[in-house]
N, C-alpha and C positions, 0 to 999 in steps of 0.2 A: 384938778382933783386926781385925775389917774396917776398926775407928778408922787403924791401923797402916797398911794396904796400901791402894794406890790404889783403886780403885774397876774402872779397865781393865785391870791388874793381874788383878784375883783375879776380873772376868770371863772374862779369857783362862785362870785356871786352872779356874774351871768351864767352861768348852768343855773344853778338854784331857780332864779327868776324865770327864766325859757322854760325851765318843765316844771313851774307855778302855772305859766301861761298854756304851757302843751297842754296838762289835765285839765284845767281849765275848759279849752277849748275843746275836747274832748266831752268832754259834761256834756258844753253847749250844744256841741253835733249831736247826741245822743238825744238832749233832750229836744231839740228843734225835728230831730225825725219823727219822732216818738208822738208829737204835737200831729204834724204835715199827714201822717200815716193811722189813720185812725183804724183800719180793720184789724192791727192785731197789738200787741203792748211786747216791747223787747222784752223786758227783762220774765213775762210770764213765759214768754215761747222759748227765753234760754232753760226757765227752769225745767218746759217739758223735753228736753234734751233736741230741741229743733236746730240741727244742723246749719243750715242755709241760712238762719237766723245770725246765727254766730259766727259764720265768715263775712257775713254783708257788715256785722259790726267791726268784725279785725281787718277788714277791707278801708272801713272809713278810720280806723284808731291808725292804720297805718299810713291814711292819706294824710291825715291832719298831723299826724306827727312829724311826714316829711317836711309836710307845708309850714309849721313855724319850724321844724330845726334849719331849712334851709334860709327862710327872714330872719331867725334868731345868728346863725350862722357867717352872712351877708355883714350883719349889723357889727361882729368884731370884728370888721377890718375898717 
């Protein structure tokens, strides 16, 4: 199949599909904390401007994002 389709082609469709998957999993983590952590609700303690709230989230958006860019990553060679 890859004989078939260009090479830049069906890179662009693995990007597309990796960051279907990155937000994706993204969601997931968000909401599997949010579940796990019952004392306080993210998305309330972003709106009252809680600092510490919103780097523990850009802490995990950026874990999870390395973590499938580097399986997504792996996966084209």
């Amino acid at each position: 199949m890859t004989d078939v389709l260009d090479p830049i082609i069906l890179n662009f469709i693995y990007a597309f599909i990796g960051g279907l998957m990155t937000l994706f999993f993204m969601w997931l983590g968000c909401t599997m904390f949010n579940r796990m952590v019952c004392t306080f609700r993210i998305s309330e303690e972003l709106g009252k401007g809680n600092m510490a709230v919103g780097m523990m989230v850009m802490g995990m958006f950026i874990g999870i994002g390395i973590g499938i860019g580097l399986v997504i990553g792996m996966g084209l060679n």
